[in-house]
VEXVEXRO-401783 format. One record per residue: residue in three letters; y, x, z of N, C-alpha, C in turn. Coordinates in nm, 2 decimals. Layout:
R   aa    n_c2    n_c1    n_c3   ca_c2   ca_c1   ca_c3    c_c2    c_c1    c_c3
R  ALA       Y       X       Z       Y       X       Z       Y       X       Z
...
This chain:
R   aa    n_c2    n_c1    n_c3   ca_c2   ca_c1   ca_c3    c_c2    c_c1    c_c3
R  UNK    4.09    0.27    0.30    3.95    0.25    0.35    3.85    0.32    0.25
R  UNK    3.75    0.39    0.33    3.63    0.40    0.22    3.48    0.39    0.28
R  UNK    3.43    0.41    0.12    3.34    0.32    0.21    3.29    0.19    0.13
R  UNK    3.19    0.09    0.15    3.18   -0.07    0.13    3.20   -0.10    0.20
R  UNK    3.35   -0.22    0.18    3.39   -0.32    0.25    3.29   -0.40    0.34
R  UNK    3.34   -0.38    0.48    3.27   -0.48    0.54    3.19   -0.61    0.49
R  UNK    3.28   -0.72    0.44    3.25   -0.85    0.36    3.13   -0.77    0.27
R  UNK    3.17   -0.67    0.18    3.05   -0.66    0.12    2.90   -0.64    0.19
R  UNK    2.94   -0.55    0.26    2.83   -0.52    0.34    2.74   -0.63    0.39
R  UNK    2.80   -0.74    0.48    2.74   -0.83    0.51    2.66   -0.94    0.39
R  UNK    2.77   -0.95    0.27    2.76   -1.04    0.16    2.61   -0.97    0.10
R  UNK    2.58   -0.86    0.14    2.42   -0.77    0.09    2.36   -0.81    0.17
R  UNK    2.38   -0.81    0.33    2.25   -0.82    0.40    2.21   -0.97    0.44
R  UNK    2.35   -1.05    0.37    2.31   -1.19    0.39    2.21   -1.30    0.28
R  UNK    2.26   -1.20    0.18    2.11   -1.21    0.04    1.96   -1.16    0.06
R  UNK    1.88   -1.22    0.09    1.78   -1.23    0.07    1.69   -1.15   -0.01
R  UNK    1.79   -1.22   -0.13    1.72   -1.15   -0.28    1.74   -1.03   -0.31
R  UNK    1.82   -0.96   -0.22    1.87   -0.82   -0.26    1.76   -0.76   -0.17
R  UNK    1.64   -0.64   -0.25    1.58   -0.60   -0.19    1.61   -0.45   -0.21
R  UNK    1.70   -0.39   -0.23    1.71   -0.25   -0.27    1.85   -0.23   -0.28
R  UNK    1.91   -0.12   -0.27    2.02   -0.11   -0.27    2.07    0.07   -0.32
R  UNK    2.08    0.13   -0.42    2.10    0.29   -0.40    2.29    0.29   -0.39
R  UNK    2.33    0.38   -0.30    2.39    0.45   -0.21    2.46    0.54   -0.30
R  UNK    2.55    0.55   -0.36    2.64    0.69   -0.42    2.73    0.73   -0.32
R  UNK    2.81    0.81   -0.29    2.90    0.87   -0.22    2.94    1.02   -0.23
R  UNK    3.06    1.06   -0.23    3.10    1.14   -0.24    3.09    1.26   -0.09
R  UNK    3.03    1.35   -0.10    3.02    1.43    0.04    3.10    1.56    0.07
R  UNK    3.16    1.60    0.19    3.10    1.49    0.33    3.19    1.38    0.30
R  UNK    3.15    1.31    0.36    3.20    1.14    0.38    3.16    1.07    0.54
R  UNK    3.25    1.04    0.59    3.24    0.96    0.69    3.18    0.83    0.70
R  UNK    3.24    0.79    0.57    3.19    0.67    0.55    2.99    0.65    0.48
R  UNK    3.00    0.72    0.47    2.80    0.81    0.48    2.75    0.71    0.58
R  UNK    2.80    0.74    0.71    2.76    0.75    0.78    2.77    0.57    0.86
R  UNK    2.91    0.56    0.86    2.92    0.39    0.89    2.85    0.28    0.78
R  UNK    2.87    0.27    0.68    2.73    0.24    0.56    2.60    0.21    0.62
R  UNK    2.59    0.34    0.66    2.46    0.35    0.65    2.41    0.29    0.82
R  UNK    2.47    0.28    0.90    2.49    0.15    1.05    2.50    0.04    1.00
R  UNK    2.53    0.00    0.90    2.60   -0.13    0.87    2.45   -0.17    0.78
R  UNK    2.44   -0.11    0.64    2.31   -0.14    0.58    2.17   -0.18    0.72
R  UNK    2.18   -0.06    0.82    2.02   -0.09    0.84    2.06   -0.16    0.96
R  UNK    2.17   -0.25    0.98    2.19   -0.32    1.07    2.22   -0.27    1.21
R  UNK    2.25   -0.16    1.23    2.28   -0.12    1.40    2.36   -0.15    1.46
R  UNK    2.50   -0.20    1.39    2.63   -0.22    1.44    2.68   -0.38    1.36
R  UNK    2.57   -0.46    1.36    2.61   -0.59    1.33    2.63   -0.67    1.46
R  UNK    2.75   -0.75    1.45    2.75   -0.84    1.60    2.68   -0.94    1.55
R  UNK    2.67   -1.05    1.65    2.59   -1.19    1.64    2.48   -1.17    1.63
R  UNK    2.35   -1.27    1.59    2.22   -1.27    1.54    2.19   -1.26    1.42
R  UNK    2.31   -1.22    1.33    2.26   -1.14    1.23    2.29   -1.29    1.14
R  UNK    2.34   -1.30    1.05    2.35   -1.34    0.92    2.49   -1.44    0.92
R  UNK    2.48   -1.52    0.81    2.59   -1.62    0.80    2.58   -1.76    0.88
R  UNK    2.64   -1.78    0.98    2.56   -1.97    1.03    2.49   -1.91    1.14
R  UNK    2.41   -1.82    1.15    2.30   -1.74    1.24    2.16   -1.76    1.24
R  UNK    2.14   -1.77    1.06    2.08   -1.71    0.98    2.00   -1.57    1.01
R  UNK    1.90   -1.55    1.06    1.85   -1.41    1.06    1.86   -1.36    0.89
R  UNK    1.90   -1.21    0.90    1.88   -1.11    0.80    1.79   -1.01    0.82
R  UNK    1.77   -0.97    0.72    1.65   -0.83    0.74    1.73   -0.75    0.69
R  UNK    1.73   -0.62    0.78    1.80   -0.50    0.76    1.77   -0.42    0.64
R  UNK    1.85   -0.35    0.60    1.77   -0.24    0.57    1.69   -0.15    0.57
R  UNK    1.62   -0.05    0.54    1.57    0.10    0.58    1.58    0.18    0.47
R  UNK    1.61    0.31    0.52    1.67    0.42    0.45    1.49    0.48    0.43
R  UNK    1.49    0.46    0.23    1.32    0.55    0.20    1.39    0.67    0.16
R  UNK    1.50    0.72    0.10    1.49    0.87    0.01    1.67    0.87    0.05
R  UNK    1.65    1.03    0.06    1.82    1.07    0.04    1.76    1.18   -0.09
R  UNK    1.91    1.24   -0.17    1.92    1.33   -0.23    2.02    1.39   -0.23
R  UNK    2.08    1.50   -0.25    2.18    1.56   -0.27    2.19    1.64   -0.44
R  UNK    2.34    1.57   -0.48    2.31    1.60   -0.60    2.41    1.69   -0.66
R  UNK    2.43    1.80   -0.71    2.52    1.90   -0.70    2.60    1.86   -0.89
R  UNK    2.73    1.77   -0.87    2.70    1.74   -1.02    2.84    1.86   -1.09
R  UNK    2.87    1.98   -1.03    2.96    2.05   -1.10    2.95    2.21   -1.01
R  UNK    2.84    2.31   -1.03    2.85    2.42   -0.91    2.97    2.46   -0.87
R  UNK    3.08    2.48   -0.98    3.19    2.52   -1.00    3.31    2.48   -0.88
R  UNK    3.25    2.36   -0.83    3.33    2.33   -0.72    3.20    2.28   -0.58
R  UNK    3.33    2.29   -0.46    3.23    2.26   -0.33    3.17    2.10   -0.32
R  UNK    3.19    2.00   -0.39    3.19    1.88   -0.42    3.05    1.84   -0.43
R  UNK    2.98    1.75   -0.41    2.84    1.71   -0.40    2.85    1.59   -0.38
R  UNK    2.72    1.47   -0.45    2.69    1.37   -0.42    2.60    1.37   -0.34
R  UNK    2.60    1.22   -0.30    2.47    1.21   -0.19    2.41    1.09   -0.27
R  UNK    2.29    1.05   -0.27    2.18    0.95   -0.32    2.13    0.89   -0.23
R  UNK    2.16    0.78   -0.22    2.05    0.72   -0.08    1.98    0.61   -0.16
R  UNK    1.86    0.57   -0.15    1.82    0.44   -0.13    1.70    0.38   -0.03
R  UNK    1.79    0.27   -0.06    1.77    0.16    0.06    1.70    0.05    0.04
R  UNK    1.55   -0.03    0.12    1.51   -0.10    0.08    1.47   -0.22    0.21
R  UNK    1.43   -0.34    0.18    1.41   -0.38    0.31    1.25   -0.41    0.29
């Protein structure tokens, strides 16, 4: 699997207290992309939290791309995330 584990994912959006979140990943990555449905809540079943508990999603403020070796095709990506 790659990626954040489901459980995690949810175990973030079911905290409250977590108001930010920054994003590493290795690119391309598929998993970029499911992350990032799962953080800002597109692809969550139920009404959203633990018990059915509303959560507040995420939103995506900044990406980056961060080039950490020219020498190879390899690149990070930077996201962060705030609610």
């Amino acid at each position: 699997m790659q990626g954040l584990h489901p459980t995690a994912v949810h175990a973030i959006l079911d905290c409250s207290r977590i108001r930010s979140v920054i994003y590493v990943v290795t690119c391309p990555s598929n998993s970029l992309i499911k992350d990032a449905l799962l953080l800002c809540g597109h692809t969550r079943r139920g009404s959203g939290g633990v018990g059915g508990v509303k959560y507040e999603p995420f939103q995506l403020t900044s990406f980056q791309i961060v080039d950490m070796d020219p020498t190879s095709e390899e690149y990070r990506s930077v996201l962060h995330y705030c609610r």
